[in-house]
MOPAC internal coordinates of N, CA, C and O (Angstrom, degrees):
PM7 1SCF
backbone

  N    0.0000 0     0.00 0     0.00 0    0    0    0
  C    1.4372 1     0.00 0     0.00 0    1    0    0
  C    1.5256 1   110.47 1     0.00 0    2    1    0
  O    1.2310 1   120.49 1   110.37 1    3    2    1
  N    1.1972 1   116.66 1   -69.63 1    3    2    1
  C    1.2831 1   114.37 1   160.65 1    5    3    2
  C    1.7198 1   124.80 1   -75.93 1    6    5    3
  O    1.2310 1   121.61 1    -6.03 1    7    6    5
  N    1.4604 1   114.53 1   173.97 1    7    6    5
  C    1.2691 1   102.14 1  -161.14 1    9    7    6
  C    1.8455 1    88.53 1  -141.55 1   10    9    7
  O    1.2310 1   124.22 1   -53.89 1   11   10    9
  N    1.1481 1   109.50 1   126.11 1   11   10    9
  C    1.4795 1   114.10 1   161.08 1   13   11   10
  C    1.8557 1   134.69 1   -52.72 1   14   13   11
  O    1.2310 1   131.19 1   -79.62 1   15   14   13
  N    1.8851 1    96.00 1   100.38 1   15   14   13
  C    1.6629 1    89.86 1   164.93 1   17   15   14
  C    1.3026 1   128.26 1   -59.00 1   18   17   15
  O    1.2310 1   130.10 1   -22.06 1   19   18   17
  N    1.0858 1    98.12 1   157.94 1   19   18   17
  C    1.8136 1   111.81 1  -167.87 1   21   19   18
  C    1.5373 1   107.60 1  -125.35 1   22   21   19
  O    1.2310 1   123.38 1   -53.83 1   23   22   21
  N    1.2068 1   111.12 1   126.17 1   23   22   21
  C    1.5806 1    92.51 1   155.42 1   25   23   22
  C    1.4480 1   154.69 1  -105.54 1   26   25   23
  O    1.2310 1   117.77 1   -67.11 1   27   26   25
  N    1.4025 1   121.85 1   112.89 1   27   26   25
  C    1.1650 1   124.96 1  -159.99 1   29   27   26
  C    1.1970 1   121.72 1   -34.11 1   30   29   27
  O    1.2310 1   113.32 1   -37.88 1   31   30   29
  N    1.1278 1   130.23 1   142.12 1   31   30   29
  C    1.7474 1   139.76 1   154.80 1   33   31   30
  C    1.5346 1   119.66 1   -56.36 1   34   33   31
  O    1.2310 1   114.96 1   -51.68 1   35   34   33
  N    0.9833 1   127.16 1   128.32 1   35   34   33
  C    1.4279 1   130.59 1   176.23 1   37   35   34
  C    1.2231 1   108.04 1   -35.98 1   38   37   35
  O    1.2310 1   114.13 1   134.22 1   39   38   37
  N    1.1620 1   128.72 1   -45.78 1   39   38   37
  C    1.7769 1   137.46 1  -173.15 1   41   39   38
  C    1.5842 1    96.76 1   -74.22 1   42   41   39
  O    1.2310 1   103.93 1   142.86 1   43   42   41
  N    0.8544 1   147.21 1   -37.14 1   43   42   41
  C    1.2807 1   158.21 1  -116.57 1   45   43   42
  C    1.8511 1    84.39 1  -118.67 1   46   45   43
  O    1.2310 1   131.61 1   116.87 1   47   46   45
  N    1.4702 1    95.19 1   -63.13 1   47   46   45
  C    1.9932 1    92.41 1  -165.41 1   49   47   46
  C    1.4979 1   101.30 1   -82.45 1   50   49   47
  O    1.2310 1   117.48 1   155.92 1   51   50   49
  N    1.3537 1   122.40 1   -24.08 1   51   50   49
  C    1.8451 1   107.24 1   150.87 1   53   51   50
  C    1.4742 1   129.14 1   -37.53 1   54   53   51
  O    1.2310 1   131.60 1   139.60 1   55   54   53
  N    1.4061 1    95.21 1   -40.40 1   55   54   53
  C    1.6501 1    91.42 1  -153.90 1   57   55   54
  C    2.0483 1    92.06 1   -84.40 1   58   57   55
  O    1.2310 1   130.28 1   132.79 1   59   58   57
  N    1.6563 1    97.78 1   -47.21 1   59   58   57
  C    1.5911 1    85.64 1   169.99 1   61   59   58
  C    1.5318 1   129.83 1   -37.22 1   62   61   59
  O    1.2310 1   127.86 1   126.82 1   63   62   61
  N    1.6439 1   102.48 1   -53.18 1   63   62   61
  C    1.2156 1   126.08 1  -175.28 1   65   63   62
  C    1.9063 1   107.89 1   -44.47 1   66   65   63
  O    1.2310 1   128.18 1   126.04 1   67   66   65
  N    1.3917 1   101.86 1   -53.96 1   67   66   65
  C    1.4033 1   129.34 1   175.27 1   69   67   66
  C    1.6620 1   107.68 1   -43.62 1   70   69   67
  O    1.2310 1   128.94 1   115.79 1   71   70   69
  N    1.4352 1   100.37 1   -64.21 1   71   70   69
  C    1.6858 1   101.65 1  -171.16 1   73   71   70
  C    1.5750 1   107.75 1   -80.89 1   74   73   71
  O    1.2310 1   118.99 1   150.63 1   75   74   73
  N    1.5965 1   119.53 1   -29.37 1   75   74   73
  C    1.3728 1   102.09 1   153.53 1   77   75   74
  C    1.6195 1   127.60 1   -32.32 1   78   77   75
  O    1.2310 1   117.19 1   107.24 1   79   78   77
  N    1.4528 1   122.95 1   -72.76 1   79   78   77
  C    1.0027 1   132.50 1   164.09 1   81   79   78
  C    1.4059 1   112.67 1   -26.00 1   82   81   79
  O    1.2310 1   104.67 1    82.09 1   83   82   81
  N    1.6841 1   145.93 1   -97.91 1   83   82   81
  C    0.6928 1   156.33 1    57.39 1   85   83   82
  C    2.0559 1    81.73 1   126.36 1   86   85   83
  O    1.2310 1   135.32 1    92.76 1   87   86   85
  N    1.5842 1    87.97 1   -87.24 1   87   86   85
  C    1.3139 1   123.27 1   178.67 1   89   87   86
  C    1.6272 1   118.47 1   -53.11 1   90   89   87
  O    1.2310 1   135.42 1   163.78 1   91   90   89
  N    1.3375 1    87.77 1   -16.22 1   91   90   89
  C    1.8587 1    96.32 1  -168.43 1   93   91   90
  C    1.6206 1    84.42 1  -113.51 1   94   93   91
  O    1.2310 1   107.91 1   125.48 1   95   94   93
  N    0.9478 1   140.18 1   -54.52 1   95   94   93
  C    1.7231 1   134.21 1   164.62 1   97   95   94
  C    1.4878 1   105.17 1   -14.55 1   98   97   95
  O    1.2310 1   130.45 1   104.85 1   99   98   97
  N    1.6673 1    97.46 1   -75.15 1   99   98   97
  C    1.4013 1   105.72 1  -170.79 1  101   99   98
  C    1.2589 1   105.10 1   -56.57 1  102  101   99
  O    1.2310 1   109.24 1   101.79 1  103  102  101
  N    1.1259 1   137.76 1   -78.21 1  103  102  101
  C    1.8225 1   126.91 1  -176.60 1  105  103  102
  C    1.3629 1   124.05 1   -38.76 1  106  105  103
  O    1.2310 1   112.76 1   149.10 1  107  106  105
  N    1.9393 1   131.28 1   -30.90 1  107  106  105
  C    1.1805 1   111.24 1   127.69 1  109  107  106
  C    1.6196 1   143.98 1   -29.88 1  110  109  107
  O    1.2310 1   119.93 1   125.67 1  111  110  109
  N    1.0044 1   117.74 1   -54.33 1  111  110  109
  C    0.9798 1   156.46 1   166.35 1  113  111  110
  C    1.7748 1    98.49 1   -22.82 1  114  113  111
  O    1.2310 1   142.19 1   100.28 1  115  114  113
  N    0.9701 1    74.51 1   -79.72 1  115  114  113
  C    1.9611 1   101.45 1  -169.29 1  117  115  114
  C    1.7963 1   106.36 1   -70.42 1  118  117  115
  O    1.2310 1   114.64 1   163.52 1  119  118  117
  N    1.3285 1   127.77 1   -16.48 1  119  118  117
  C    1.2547 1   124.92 1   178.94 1  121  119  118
  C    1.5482 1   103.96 1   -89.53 1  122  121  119
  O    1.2310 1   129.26 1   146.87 1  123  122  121
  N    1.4138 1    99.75 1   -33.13 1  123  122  121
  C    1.7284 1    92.29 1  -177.68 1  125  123  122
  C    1.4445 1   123.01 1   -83.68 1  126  125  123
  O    1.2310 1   126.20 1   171.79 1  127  126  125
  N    1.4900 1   105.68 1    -8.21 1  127  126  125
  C    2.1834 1   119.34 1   170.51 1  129  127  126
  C    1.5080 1    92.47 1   -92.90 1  130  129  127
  O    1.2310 1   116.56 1   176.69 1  131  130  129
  N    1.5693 1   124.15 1    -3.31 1  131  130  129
  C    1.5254 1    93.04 1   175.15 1  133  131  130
  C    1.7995 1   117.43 1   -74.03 1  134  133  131
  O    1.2310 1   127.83 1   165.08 1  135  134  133
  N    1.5399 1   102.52 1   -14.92 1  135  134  133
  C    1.7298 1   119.05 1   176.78 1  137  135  134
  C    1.6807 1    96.52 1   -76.98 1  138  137  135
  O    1.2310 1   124.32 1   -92.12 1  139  138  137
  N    1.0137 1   109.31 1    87.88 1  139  138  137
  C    1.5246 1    98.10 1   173.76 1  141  139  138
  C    1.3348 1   114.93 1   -74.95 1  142  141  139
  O    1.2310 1   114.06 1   133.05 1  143  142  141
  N    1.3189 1   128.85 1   -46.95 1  143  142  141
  C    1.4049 1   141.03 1   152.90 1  145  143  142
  C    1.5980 1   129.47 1   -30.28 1  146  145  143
  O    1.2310 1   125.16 1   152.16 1  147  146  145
  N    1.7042 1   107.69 1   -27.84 1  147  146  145
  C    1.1870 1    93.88 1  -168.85 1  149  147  146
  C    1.5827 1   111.71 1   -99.50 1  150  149  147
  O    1.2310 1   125.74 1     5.79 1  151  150  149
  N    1.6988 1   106.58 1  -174.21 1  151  150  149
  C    1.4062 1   116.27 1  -158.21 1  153  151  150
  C    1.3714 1    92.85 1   -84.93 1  154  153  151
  O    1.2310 1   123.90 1   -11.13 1  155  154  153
  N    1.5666 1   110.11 1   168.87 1  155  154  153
  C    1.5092 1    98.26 1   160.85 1  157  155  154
  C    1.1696 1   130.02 1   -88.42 1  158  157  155
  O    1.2310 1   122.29 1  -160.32 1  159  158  157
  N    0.9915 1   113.22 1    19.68 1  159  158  157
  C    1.7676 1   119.18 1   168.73 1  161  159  158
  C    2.0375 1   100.78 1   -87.16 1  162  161  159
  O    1.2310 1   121.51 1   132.48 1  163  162  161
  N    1.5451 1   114.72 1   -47.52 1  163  162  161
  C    0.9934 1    90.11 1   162.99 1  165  163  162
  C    1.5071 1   136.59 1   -85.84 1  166  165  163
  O    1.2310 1   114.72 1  -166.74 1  167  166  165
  N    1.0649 1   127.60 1    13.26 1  167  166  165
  C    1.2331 1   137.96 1   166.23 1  169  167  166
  C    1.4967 1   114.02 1   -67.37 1  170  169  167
  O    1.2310 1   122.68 1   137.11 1  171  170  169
  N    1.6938 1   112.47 1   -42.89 1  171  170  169
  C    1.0361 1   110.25 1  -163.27 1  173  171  170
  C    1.3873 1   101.00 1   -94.11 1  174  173  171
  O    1.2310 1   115.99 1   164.74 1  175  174  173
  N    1.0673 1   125.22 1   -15.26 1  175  174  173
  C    1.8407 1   124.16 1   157.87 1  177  175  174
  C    1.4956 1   101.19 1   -54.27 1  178  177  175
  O    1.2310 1   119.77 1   123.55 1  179  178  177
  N    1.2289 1   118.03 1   -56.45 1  179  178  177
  C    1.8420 1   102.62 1  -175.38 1  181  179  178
  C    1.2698 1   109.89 1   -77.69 1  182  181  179
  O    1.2310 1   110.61 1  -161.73 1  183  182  181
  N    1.1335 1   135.25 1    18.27 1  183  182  181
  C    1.3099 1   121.83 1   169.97 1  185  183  182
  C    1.0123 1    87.34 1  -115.46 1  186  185  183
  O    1.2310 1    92.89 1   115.05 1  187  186  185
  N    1.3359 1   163.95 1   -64.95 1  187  186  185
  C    1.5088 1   137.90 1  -170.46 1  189  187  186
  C    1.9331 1   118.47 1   -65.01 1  190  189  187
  O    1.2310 1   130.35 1   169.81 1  191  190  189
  N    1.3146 1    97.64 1   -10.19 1  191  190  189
  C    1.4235 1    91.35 1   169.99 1  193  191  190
  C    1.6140 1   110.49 1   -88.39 1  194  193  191
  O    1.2310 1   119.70 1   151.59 1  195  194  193
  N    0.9589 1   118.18 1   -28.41 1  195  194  193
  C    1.5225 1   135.76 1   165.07 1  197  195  194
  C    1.5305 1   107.06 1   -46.34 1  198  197  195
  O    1.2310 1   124.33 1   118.56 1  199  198  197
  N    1.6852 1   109.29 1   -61.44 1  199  198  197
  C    1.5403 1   112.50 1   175.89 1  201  199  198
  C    1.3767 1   116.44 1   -62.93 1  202  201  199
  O    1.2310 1   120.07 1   140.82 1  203  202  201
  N    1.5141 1   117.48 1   -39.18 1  203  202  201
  C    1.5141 1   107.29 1  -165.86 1  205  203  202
  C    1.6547 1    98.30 1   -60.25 1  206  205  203
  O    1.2310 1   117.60 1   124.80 1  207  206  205
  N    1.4815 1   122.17 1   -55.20 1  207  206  205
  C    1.5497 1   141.01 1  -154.41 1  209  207  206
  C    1.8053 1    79.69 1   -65.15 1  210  209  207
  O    1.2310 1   112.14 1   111.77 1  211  210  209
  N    1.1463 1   132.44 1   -68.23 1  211  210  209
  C    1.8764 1   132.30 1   173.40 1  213  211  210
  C    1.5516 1    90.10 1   -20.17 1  214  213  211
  O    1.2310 1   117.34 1    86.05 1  215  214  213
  N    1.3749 1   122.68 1   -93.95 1  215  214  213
  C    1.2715 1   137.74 1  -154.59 1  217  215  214
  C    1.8752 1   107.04 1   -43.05 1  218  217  215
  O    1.2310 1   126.59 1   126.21 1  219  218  217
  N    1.9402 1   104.93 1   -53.79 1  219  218  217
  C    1.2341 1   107.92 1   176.32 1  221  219  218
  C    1.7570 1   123.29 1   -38.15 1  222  221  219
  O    1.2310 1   131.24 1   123.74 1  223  222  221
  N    1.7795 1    95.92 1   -56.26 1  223  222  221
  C    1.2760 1    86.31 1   169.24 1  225  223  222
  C    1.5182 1   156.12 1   -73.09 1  226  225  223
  O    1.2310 1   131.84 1   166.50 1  227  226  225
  N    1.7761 1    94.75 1   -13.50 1  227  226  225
  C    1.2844 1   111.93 1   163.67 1  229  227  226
  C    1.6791 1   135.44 1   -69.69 1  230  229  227
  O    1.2310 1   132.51 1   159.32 1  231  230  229
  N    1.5407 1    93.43 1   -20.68 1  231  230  229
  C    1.7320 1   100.06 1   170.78 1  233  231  230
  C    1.6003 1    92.61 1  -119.95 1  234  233  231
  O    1.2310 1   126.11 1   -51.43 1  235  234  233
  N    1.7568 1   105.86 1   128.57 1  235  234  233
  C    1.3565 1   103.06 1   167.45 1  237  235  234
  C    1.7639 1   118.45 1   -59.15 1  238  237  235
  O    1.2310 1   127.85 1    -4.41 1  239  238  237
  N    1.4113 1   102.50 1   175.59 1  239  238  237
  C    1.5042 1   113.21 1  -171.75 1  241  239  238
  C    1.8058 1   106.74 1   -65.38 1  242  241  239
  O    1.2310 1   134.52 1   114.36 1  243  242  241
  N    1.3260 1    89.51 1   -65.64 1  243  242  241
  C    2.0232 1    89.92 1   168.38 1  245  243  242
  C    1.2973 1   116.63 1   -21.80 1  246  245  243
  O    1.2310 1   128.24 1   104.60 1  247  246  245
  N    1.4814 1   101.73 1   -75.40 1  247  246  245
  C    1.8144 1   106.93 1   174.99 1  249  247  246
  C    1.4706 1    95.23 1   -35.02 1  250  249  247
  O    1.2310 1   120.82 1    75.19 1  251  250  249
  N    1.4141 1   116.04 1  -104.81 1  251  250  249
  C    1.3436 1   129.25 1  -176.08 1  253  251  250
  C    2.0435 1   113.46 1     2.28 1  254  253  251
  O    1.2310 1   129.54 1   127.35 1  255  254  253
  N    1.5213 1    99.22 1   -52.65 1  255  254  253
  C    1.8955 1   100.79 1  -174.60 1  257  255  254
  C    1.8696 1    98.16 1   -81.83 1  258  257  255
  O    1.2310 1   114.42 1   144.29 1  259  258  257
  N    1.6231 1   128.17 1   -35.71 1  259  258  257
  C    1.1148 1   110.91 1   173.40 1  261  259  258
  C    1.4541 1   124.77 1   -54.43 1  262  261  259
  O    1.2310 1   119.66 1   126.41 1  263  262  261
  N    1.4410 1   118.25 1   -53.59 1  263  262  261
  C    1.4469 1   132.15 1  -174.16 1  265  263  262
  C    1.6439 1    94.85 1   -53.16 1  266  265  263
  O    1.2310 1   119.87 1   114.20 1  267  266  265
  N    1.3823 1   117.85 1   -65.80 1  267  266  265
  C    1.7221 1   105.48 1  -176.55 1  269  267  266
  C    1.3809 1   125.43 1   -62.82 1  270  269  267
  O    1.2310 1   119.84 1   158.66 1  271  270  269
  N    1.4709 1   117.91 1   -21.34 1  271  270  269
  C    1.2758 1   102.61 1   153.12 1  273  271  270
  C    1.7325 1   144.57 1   -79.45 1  274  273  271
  O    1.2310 1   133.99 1   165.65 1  275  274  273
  N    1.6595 1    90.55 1   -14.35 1  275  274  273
  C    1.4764 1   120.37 1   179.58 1  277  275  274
  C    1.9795 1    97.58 1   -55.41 1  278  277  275
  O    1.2310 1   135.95 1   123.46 1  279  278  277
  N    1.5533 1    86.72 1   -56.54 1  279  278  277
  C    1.3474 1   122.80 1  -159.97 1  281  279  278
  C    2.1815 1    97.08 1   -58.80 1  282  281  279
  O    1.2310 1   125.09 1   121.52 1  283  282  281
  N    1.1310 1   107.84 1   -58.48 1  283  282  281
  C    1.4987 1   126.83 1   172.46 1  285  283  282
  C    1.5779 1   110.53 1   -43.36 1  286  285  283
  O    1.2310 1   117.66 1   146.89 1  287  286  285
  N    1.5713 1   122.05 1   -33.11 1  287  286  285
  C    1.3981 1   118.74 1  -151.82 1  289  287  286
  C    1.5512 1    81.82 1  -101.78 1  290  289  287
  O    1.2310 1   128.92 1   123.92 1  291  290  289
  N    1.2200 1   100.41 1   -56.08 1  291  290  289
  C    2.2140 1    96.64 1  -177.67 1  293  291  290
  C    1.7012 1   102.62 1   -44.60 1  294  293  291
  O    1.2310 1   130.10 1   110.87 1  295  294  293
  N    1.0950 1    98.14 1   -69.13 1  295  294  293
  C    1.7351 1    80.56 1   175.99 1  297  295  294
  C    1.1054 1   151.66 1   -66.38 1  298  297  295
  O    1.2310 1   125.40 1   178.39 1  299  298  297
  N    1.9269 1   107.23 1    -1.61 1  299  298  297
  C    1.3888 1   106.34 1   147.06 1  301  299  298
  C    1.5567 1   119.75 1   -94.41 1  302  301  299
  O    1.2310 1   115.48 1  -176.81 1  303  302  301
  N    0.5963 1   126.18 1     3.19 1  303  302  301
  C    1.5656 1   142.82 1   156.24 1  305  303  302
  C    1.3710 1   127.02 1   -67.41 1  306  305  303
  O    1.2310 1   126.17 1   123.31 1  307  306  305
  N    2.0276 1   105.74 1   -56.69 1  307  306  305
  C    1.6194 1    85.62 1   143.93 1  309  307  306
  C    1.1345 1   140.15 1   -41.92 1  310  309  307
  O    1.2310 1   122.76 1   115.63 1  311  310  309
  N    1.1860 1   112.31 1   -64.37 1  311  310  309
  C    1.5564 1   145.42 1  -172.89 1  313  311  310
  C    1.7487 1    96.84 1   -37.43 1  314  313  311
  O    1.2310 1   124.05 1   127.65 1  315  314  313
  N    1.3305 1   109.83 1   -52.35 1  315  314  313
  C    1.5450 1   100.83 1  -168.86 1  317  315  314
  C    1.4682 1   100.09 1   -75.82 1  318  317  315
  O    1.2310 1   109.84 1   130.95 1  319  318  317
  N    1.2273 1   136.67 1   -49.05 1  319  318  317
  C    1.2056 1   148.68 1  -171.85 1  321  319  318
  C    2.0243 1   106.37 1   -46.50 1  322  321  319
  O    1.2310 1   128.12 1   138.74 1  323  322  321
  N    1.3898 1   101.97 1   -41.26 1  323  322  321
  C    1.2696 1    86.26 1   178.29 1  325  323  322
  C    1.4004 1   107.69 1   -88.67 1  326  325  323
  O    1.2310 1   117.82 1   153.66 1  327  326  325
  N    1.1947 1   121.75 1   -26.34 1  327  326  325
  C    1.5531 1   126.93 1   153.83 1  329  327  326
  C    1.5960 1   108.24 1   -10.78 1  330  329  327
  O    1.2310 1   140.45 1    89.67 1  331  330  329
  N    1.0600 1    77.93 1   -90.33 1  331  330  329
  C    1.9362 1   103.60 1  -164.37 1  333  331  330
  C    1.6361 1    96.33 1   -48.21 1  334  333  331
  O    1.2310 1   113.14 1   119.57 1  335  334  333
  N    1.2580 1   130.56 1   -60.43 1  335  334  333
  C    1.2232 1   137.80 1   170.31 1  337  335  334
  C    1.8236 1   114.19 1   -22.50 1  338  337  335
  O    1.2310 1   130.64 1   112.20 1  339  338  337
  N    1.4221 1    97.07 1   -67.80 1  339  338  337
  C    1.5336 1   110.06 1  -165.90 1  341  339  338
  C    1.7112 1    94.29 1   -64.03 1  342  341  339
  O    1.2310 1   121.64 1   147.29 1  343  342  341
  N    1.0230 1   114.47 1   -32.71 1  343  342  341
  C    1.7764 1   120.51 1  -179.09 1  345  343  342
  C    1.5037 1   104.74 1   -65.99 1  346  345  343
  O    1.2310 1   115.87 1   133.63 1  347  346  345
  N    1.1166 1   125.44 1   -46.37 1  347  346  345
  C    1.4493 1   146.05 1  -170.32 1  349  347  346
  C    1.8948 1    94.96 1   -58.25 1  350  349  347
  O    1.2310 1   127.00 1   109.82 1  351  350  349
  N    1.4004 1   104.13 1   -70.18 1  351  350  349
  C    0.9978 1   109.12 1   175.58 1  353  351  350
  C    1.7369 1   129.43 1   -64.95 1  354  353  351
  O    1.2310 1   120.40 1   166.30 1  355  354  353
  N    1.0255 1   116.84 1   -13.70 1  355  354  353
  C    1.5852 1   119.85 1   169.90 1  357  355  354
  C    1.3814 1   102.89 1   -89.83 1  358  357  355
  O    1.2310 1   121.20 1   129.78 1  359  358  357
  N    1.2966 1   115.30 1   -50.22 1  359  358  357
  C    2.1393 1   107.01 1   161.43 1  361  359  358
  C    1.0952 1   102.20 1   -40.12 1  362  361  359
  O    1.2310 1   108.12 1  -168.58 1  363  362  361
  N    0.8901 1   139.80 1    11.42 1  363  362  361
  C    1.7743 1   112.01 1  -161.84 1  365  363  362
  C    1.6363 1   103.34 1  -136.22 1  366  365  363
  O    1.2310 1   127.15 1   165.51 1  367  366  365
  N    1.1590 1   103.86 1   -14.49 1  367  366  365
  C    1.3701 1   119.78 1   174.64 1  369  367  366
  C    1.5664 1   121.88 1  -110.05 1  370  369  367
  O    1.2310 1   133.69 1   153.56 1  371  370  369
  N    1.2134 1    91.14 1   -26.44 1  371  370  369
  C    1.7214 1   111.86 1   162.29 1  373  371  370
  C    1.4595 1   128.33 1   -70.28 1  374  373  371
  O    1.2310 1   124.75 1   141.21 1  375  374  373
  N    1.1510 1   108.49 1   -38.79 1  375  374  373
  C    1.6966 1   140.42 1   170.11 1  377  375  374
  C    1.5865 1    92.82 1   -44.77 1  378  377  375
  O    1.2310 1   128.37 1   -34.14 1  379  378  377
  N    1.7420 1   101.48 1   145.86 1  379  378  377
  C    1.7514 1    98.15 1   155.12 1  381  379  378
  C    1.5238 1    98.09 1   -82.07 1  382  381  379
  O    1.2310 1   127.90 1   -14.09 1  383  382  381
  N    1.2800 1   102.39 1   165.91 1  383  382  381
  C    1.7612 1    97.90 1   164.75 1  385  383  382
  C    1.0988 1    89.72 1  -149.49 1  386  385  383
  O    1.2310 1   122.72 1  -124.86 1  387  386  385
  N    1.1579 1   112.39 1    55.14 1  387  386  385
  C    1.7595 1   115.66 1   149.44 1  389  387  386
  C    1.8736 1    95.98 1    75.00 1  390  389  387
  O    1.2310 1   105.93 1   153.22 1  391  390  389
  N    1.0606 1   143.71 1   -26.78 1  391  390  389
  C    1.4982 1   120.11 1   157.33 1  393  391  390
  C    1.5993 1   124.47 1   -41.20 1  394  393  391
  O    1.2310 1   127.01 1    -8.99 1  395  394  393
  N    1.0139 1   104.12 1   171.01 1  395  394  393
  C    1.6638 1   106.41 1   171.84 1  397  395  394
  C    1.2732 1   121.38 1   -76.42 1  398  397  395
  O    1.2310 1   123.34 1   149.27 1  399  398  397
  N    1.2259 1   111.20 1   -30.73 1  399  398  397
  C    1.8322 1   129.57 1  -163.70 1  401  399  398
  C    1.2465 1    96.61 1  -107.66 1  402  401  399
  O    1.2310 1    96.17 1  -161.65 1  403  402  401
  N    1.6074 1   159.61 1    18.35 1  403  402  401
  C    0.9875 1   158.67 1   169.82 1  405  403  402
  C    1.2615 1   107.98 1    31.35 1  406  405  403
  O    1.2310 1   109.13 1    60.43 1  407  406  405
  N    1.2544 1   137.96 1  -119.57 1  407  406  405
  C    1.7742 1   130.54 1  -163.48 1  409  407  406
  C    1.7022 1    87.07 1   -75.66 1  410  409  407
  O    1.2310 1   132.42 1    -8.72 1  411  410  409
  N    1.4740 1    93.61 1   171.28 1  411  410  409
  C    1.4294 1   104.25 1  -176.50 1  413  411  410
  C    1.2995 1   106.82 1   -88.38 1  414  413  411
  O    1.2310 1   116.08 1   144.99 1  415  414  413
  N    1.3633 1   125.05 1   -35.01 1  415  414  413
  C    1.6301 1    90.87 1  -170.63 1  417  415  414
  C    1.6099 1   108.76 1   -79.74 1  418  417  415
  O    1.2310 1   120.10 1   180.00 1  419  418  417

């Protein structure tokens, strides 16, 4: 009834990994020669719309909303971090610190 997982070999999930790819090339591939007529500007719109909808379905949607929000919080987090930083550092130059000439310029 049930069936025993296995775990792949490094060589093993390359080569899947590999012909995944491979296989999804070619079916790109083949959606964008079905426009025989068209330019290659539109060709190359259906082949990246082809890839995004490829890619969409290969990572579920969840994944997809965690990573961009994952993705959203690091970069406001940078964002403040160099904030506060660049502030840190203009106080600091702004500050007397006991010279005569206070900031340098």
């Amino acid at each position: 009834m049930f069936s025993r997982m296995r775990v792949m070999s490094d060589d093993e999930l390359r080569h899947r990994e590999a012909m995944w790819v491979r296989n999804g090339a070619l079916r790109i591939r083949g959606y964008a020669e079905a426009f025989p007529d068209a330019d290659d500007a539109e060709r190359q719109r259906v082949r990246m719309a082809v890839l995004y909808a490829w890619m969409r379905d290969r990572c579920p949607v969840a994944v997809q909303f965690v990573a961009n929000y994952v993705a959203t919080a690091v970069t406001a987090l940078g964002m403040a971090g160099v904030a506060v930083s660049g502030g840190a550092v203009a106080a600091l130059f702004a500050a007397h610190t006991g010279t005569p000439g206070g900031a340098p310029w």
